[in-house]
ChimeraX commands (.cxc) that place a marker at each C-alpha (Angstrom):
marker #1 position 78.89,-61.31,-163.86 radius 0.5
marker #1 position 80.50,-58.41,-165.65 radius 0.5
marker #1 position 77.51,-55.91,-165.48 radius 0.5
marker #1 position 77.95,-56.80,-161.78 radius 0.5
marker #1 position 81.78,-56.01,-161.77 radius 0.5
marker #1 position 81.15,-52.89,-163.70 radius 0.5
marker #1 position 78.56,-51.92,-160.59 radius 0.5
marker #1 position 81.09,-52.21,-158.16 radius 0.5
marker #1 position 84.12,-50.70,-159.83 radius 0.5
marker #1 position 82.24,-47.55,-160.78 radius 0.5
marker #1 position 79.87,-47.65,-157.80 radius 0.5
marker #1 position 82.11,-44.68,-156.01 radius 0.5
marker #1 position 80.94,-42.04,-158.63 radius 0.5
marker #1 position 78.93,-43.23,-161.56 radius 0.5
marker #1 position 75.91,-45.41,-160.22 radius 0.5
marker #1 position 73.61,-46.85,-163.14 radius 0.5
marker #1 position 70.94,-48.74,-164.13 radius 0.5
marker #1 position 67.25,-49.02,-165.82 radius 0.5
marker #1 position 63.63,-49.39,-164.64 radius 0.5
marker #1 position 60.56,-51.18,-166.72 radius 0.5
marker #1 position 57.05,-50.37,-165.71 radius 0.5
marker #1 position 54.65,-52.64,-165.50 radius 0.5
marker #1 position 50.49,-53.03,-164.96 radius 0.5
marker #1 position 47.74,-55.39,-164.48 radius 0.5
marker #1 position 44.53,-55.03,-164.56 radius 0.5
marker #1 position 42.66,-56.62,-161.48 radius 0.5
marker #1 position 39.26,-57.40,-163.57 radius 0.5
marker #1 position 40.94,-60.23,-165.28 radius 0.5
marker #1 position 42.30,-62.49,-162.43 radius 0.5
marker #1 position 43.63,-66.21,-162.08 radius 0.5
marker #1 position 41.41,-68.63,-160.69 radius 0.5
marker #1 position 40.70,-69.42,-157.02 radius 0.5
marker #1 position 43.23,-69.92,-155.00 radius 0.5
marker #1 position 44.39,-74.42,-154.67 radius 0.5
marker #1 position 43.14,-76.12,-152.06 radius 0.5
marker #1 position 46.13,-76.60,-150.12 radius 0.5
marker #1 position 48.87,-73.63,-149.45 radius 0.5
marker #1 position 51.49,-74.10,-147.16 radius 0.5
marker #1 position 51.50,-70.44,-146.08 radius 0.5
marker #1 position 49.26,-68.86,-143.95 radius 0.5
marker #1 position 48.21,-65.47,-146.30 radius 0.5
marker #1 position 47.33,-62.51,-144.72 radius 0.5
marker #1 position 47.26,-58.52,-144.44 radius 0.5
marker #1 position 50.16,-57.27,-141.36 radius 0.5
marker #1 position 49.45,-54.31,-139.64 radius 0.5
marker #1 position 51.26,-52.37,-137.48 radius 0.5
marker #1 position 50.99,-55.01,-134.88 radius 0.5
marker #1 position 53.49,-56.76,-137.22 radius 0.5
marker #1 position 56.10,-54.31,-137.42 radius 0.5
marker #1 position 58.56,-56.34,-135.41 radius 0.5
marker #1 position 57.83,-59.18,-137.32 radius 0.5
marker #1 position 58.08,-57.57,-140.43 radius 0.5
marker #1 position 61.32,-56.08,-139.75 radius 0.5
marker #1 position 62.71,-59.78,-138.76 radius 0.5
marker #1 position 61.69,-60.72,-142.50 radius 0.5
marker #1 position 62.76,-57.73,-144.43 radius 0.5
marker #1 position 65.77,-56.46,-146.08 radius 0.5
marker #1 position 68.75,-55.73,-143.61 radius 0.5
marker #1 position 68.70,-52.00,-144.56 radius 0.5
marker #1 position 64.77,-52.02,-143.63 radius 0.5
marker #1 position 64.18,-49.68,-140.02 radius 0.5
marker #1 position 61.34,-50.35,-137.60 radius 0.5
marker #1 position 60.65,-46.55,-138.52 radius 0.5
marker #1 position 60.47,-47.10,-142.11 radius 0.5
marker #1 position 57.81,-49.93,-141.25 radius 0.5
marker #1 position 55.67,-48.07,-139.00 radius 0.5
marker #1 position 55.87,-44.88,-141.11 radius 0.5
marker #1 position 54.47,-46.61,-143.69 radius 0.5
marker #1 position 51.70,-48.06,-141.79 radius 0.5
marker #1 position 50.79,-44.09,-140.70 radius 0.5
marker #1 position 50.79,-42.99,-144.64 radius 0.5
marker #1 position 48.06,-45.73,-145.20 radius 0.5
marker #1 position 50.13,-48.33,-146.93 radius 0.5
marker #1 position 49.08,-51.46,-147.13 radius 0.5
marker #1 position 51.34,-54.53,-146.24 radius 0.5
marker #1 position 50.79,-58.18,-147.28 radius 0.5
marker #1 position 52.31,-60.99,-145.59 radius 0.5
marker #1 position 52.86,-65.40,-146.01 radius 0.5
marker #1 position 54.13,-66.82,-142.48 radius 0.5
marker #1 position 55.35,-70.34,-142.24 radius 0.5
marker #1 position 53.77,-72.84,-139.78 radius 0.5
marker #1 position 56.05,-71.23,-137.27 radius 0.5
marker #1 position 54.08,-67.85,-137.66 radius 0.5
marker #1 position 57.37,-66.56,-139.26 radius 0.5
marker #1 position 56.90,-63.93,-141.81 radius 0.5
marker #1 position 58.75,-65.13,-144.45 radius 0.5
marker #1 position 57.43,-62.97,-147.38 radius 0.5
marker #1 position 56.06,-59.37,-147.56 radius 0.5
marker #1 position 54.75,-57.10,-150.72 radius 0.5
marker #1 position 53.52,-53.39,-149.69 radius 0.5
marker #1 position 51.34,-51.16,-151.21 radius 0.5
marker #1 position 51.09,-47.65,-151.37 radius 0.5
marker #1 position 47.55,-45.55,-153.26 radius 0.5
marker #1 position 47.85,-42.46,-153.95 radius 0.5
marker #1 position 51.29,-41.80,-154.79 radius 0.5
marker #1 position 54.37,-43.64,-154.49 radius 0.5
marker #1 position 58.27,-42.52,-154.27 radius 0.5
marker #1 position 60.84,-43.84,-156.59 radius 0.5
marker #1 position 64.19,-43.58,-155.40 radius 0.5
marker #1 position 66.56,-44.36,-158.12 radius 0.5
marker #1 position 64.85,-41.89,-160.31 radius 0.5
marker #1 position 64.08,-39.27,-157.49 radius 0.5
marker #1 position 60.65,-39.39,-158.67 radius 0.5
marker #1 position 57.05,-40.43,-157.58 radius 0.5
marker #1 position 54.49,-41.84,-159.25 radius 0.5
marker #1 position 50.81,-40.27,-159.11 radius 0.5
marker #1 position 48.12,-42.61,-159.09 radius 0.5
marker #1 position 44.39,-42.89,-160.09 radius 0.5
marker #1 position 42.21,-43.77,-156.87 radius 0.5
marker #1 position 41.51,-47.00,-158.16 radius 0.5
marker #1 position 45.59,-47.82,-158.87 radius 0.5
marker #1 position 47.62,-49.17,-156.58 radius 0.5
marker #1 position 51.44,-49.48,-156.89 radius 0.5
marker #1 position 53.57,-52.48,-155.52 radius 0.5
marker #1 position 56.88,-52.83,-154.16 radius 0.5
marker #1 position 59.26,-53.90,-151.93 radius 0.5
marker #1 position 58.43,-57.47,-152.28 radius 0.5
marker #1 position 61.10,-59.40,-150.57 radius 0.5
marker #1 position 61.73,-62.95,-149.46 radius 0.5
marker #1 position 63.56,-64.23,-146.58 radius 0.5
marker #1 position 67.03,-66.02,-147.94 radius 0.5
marker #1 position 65.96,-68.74,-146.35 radius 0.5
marker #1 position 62.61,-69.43,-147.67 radius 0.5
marker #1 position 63.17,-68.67,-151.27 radius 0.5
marker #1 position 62.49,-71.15,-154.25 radius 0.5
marker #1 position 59.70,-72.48,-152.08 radius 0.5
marker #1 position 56.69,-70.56,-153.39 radius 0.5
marker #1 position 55.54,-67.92,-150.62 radius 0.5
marker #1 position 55.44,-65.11,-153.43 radius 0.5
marker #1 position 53.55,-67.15,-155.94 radius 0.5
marker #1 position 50.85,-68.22,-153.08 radius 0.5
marker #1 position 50.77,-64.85,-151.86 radius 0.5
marker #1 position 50.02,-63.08,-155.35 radius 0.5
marker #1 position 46.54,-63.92,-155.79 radius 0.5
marker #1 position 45.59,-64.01,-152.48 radius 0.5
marker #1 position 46.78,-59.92,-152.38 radius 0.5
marker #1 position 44.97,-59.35,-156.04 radius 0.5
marker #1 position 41.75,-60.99,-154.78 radius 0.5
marker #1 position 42.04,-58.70,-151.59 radius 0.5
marker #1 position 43.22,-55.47,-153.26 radius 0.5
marker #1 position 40.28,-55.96,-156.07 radius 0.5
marker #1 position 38.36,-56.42,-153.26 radius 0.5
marker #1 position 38.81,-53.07,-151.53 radius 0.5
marker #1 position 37.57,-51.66,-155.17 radius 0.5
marker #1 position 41.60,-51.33,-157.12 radius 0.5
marker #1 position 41.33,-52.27,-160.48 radius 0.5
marker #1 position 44.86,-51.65,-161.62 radius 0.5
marker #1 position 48.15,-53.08,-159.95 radius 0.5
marker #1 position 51.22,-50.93,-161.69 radius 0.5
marker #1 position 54.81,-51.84,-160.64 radius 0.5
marker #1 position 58.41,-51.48,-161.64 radius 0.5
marker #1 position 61.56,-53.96,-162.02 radius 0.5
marker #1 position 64.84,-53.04,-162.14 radius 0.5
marker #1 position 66.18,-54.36,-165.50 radius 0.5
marker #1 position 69.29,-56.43,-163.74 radius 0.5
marker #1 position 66.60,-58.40,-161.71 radius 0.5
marker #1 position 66.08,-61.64,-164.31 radius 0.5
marker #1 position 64.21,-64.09,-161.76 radius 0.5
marker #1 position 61.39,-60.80,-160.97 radius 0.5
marker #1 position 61.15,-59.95,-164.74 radius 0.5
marker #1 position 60.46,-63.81,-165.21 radius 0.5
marker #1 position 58.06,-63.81,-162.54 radius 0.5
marker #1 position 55.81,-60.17,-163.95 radius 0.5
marker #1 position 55.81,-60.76,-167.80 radius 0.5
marker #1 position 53.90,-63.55,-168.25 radius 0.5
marker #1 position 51.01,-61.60,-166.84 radius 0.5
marker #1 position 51.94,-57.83,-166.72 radius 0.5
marker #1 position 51.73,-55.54,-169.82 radius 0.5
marker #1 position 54.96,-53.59,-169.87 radius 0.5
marker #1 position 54.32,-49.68,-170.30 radius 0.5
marker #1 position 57.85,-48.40,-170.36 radius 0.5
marker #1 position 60.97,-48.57,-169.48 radius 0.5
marker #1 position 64.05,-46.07,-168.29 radius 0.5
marker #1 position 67.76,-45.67,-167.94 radius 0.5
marker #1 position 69.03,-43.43,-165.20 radius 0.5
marker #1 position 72.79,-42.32,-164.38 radius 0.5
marker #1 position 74.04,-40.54,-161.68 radius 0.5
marker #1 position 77.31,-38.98,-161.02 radius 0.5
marker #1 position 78.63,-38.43,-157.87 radius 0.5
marker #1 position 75.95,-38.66,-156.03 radius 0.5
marker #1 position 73.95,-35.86,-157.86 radius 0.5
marker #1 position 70.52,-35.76,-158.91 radius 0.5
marker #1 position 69.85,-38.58,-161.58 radius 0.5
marker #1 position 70.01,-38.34,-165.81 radius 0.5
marker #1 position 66.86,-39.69,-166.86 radius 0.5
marker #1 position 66.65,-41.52,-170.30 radius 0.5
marker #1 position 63.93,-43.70,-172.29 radius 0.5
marker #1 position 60.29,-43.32,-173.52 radius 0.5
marker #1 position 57.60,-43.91,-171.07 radius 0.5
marker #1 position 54.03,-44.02,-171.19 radius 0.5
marker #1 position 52.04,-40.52,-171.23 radius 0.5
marker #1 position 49.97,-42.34,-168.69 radius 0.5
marker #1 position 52.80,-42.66,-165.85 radius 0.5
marker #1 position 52.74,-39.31,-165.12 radius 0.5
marker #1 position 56.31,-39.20,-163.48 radius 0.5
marker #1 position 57.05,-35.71,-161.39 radius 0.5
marker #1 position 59.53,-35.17,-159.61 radius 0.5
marker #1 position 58.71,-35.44,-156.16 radius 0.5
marker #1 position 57.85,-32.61,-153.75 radius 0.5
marker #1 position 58.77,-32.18,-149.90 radius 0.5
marker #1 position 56.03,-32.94,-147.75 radius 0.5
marker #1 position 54.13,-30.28,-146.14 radius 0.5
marker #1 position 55.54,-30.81,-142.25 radius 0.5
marker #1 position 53.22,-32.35,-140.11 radius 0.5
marker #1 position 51.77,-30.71,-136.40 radius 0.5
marker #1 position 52.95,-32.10,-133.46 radius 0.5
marker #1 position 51.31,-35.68,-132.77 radius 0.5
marker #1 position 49.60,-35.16,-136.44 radius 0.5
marker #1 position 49.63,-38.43,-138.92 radius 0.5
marker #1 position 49.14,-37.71,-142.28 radius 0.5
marker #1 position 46.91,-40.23,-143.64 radius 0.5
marker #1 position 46.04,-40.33,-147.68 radius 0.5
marker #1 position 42.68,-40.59,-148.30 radius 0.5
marker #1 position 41.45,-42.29,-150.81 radius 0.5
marker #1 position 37.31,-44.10,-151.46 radius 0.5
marker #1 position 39.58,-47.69,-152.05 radius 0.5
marker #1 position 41.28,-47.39,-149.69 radius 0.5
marker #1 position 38.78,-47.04,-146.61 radius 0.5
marker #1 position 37.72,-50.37,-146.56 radius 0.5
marker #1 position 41.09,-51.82,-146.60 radius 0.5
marker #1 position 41.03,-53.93,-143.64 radius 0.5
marker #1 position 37.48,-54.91,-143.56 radius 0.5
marker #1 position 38.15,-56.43,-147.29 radius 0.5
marker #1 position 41.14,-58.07,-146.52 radius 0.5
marker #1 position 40.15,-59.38,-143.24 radius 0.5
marker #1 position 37.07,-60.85,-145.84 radius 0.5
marker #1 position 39.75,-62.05,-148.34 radius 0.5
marker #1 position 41.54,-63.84,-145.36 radius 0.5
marker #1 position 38.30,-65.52,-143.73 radius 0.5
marker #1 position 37.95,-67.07,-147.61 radius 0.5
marker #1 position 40.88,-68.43,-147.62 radius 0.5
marker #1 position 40.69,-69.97,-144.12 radius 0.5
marker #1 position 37.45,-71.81,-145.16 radius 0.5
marker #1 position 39.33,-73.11,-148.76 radius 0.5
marker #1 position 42.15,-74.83,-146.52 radius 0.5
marker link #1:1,2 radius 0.2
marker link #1:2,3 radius 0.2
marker link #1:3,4 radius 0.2
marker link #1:4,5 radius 0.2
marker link #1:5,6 radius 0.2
marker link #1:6,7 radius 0.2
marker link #1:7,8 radius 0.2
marker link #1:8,9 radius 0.2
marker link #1:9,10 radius 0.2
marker link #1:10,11 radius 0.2
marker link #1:11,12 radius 0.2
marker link #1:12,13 radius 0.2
marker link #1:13,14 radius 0.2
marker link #1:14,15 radius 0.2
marker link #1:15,16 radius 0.2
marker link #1:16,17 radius 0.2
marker link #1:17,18 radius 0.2
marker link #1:18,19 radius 0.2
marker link #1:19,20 radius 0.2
marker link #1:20,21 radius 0.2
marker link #1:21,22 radius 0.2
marker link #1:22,23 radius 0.2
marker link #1:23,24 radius 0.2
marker link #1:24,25 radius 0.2
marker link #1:25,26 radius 0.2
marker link #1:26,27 radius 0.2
marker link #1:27,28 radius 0.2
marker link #1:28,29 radius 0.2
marker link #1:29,30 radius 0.2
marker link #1:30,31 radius 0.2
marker link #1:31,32 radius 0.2
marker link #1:32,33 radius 0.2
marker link #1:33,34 radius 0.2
marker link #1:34,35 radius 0.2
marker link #1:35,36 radius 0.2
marker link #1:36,37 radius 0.2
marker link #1:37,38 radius 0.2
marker link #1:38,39 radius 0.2
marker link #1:39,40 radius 0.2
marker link #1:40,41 radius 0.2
marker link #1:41,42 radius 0.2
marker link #1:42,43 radius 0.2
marker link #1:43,44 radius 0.2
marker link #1:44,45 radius 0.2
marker link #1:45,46 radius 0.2
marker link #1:46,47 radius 0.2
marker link #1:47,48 radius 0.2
marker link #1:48,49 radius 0.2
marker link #1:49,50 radius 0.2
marker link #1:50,51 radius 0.2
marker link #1:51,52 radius 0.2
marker link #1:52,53 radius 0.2
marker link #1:53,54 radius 0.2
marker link #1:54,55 radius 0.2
marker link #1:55,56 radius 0.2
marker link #1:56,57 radius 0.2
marker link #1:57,58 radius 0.2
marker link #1:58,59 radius 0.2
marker link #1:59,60 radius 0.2
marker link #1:60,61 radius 0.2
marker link #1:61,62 radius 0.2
marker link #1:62,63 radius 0.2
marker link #1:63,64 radius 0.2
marker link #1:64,65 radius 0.2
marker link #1:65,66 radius 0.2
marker link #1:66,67 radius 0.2
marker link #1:67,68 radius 0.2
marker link #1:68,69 radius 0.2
marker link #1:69,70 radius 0.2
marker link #1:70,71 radius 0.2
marker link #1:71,72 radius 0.2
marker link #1:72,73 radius 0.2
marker link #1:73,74 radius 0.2
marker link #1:74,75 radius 0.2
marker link #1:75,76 radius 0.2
marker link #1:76,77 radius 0.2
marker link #1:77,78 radius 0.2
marker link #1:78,79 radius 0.2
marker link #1:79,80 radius 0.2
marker link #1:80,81 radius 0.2
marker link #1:81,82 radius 0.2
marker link #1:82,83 radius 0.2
marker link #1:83,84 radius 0.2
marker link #1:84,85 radius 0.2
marker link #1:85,86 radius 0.2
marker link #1:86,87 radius 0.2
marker link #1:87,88 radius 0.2
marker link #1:88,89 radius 0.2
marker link #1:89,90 radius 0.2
marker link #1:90,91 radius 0.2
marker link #1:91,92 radius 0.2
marker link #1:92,93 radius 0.2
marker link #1:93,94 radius 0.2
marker link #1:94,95 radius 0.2
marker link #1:95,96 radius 0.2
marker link #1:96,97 radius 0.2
marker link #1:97,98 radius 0.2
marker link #1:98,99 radius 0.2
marker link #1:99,100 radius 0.2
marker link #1:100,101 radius 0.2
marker link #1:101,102 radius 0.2
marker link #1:102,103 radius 0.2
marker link #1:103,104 radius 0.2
marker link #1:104,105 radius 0.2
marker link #1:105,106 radius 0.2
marker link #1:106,107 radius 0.2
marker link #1:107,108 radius 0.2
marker link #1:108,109 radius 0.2
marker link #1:109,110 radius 0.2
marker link #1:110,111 radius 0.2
marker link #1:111,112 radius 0.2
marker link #1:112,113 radius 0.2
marker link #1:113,114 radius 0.2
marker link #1:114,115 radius 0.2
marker link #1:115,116 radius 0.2
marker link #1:116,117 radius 0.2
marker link #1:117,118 radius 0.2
marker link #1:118,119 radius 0.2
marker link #1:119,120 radius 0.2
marker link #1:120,121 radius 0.2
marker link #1:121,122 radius 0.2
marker link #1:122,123 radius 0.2
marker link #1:123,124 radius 0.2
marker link #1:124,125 radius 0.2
marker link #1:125,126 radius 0.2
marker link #1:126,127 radius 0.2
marker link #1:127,128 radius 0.2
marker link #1:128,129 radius 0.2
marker link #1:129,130 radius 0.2
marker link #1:130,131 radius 0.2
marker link #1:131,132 radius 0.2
marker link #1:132,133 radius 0.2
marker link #1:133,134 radius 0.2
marker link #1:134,135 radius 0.2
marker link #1:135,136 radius 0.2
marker link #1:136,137 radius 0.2
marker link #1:137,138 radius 0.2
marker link #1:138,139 radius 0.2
marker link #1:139,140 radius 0.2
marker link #1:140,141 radius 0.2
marker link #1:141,142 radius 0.2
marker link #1:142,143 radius 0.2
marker link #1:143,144 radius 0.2
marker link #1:144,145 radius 0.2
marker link #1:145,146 radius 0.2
marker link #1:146,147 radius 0.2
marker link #1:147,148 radius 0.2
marker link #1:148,149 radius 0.2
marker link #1:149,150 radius 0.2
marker link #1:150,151 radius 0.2
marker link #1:151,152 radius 0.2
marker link #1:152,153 radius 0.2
marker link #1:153,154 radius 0.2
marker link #1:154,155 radius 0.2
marker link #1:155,156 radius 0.2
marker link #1:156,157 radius 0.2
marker link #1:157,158 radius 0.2
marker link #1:158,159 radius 0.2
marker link #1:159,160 radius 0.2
marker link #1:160,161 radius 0.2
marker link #1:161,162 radius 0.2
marker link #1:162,163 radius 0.2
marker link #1:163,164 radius 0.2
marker link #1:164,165 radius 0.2
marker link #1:165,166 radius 0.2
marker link #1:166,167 radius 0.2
marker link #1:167,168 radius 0.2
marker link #1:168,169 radius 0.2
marker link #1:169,170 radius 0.2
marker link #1:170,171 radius 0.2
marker link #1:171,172 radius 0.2
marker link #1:172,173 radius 0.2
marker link #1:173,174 radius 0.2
marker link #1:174,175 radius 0.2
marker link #1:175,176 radius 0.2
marker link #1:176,177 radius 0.2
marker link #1:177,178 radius 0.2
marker link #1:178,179 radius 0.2
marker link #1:179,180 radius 0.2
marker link #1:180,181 radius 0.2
marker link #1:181,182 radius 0.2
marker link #1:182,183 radius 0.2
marker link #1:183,184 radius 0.2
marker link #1:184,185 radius 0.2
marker link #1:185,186 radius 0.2
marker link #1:186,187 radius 0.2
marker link #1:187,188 radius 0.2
marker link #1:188,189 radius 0.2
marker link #1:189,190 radius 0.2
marker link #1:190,191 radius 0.2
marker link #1:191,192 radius 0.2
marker link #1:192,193 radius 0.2
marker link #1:193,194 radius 0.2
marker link #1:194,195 radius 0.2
marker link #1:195,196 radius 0.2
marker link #1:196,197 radius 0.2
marker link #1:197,198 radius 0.2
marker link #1:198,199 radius 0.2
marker link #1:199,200 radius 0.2
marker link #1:200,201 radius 0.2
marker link #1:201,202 radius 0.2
marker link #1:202,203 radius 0.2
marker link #1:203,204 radius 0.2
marker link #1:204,205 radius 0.2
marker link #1:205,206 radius 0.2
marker link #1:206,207 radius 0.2
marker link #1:207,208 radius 0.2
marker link #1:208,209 radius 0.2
marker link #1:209,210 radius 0.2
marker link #1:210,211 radius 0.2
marker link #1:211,212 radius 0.2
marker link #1:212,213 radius 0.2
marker link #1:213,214 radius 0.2
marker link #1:214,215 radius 0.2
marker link #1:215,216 radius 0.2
marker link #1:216,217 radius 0.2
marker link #1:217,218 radius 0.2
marker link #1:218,219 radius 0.2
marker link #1:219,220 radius 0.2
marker link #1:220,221 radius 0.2
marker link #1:221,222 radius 0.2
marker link #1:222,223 radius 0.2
marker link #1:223,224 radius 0.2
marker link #1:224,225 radius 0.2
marker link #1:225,226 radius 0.2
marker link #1:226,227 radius 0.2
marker link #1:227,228 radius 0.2
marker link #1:228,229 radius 0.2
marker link #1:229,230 radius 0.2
marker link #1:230,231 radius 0.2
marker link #1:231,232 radius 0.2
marker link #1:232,233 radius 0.2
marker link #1:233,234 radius 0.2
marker link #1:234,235 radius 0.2
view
């Protein structure tokens, strides 16, 4: 309540906070998924985009969806019995931005970094994340990752709850900005992160898409479209 407060009242020129990096390595996985899920699990494409915007975070664009989509993200999805989307986790190989830091993160072709996982208001406490967890690491281990890395922010208690039991944390980071200036940067982090700051992209020709390329990643939807007929045949 009063690290909240604090947020708000300072919000106009001092905006704060931390960040704590996590892995997990995909060669030591939970079981099989249960028998019965009430979720249908599944990768989106951009078919989905309109669906996934319905389900995401009210600052989330349709052009944010789809241009993530074009830059070879992958997006994984739980709809209700509806067909709702009512949870959604992306991931990005290759490299990935992070915006309070005003940093990316380089990766290791076999890494793959998640984020933006994010639950309808509605459909929360009612287990679409949990189902939808090993369903993704089955599907991402799948398509040949062997490493999941992430990040929390250190005010979000239920998220931390949910990642420590079975991430290793590898660092962790406080960040400051003033007035809407470039962020302060403090903490000890992992050699292994390899944090840069990140570059502009090279502009793209006319009716170009920039798609990463990367030997996990080129069997994406063939692996998850395997992962999904699995499931299908469990339920």
């Amino acid at each position: 309540m009063v690290s909240r407060l604090c947020h708000k009242v300072l919000s106009p020129f001092l905006v704060y906070g931390s960040t704590i990096f996590f892995e997990l390595d995909l060669k030591n996985l939970p079981g099989p998924l249960p028998e019965f899920i009430p979720f249908r699990l599944f990768q989106a494409t951009l078919n989905d985009t309109s669906r996934l915007l319905r389900a995401s975070d009210v600052s989330r664009t349709q052009a944010q969806i789809e241009n993530r989509f074009n830059e070879g993200q992958l997006c994984f999805a739980a709809a209700n019995d509806a067909g709702a989307i009512v949870h959604s986790t992306w991931c990005a190989p290759g490299r990935a931005s992070i915006d309070e830091l005003n940093r990316e993160i380089l990766l290791e072709p076999d890494e793959i970094y998640l984020y933006d996982s994010y639950t309808n208001p509605d459909n929360r406490r009612k287990g679409a994340s949990r189902s939808l967890q090993p369903f993704m690491m089955n599907a991402l281990r799948t398509m040949g990752y062997n490493r999941i890395l992430a990040f929390v922010r250190g005010n979000n208690v239920p998220m931390l709850q949910g990642v420590r039991p079975s991430h290793r944390k590898t660092g962790r980071l406080f960040y400051f900005r003033l007035f809407g200036g470039p962020p302060i940067i403090l903490g000890k982090r992992e050699r292994r992160l390899r944090i840069q700051v990140a570059p502009q992209p090279a502009p793209a020709a006319v009716g170009e898409v920039q798609v990463p390329s990367t030997p996990a990643n080129q069997s994406a939807l063939s692996a998850a479209a395997a992962a999904g007929s699995q499931h299908d045949s469990q339920k």
